[in-house]
C-alpha positions, 0 to 999 in steps of 0.5 A: 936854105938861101938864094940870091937874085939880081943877076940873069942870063943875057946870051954871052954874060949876065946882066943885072937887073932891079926892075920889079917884074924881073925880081918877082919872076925869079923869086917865084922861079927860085921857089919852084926849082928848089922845091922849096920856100927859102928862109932868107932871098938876099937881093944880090949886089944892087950896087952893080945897077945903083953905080951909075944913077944919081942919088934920088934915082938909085934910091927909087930902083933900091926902094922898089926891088927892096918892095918886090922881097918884102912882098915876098915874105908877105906872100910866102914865098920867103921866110925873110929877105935881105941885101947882099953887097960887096961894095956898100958906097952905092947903097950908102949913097942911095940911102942919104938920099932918102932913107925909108925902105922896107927893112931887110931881115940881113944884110950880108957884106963882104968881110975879111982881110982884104976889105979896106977900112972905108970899105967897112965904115960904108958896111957898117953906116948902111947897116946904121941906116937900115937899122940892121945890127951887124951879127956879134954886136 
């Protein structure tokens, strides 16, 4: 079993979020409704609040919300944790800048057809980074 967090109700639509005590408080309430601790909690398209920080902030708010899921292994509450991404050129731009984060256990981006080659170079140089191996290599 797996889940997400990153997203939160926010009267008419859902916001994103990184900030810490936010992730922590839905990694705690995820466990709680599920009745059970999740094998992998994936940090769910942090692009959505990277797109518009600057290099060295976007790279802090990553840093931090990617703290928050290692701590739950850590404590727990996940087996393993990981980044789950439909568009990698944020997180890819983060990690040039400084690139010394927790590493996640998975890294899941989108694939397929409809993904563009510079789409999946940004894919794979993230994974690179992270030095999460892409599944079949």
């Amino acid at each position: 079993m797996s889940t997400k967090v990153g997203y939160f109700p926010d009267r008419q639509r859902d916001r994103h979020s990184l900030r810490p005590g936010t992730l922590r408080e839905a990694i705690r309430r995820s466990v709680d409704e599920l009745g059970a601790r999740p094998a992998v909690v994936l940090l769910h398209n942090p692009e959505h609040t990277l797109t518009p920080l600057p290099p060295r902030q976007a790279y802090e708010a990553l840093a931090a919300a990617c703290e928050v899921l290692a701590e739950a292994v850590a404590e727990g509450q996940c087996d393993s944790w990981g980044i789950a991404s439909w568009r990698p050129a944020p997180l890819l731009s983060a990690l040039r800048a400084v690139s010394e984060l927790p590493r996640p256990d998975v890294l899941m981006m989108r694939a397929g057809l409809s993904l563009d080659a510079a789409t999946l170079h940004d894919a794979e140089q993230t994974a690179d980074l992270l030095g999460v191996a892409p599944a079949g290599r």
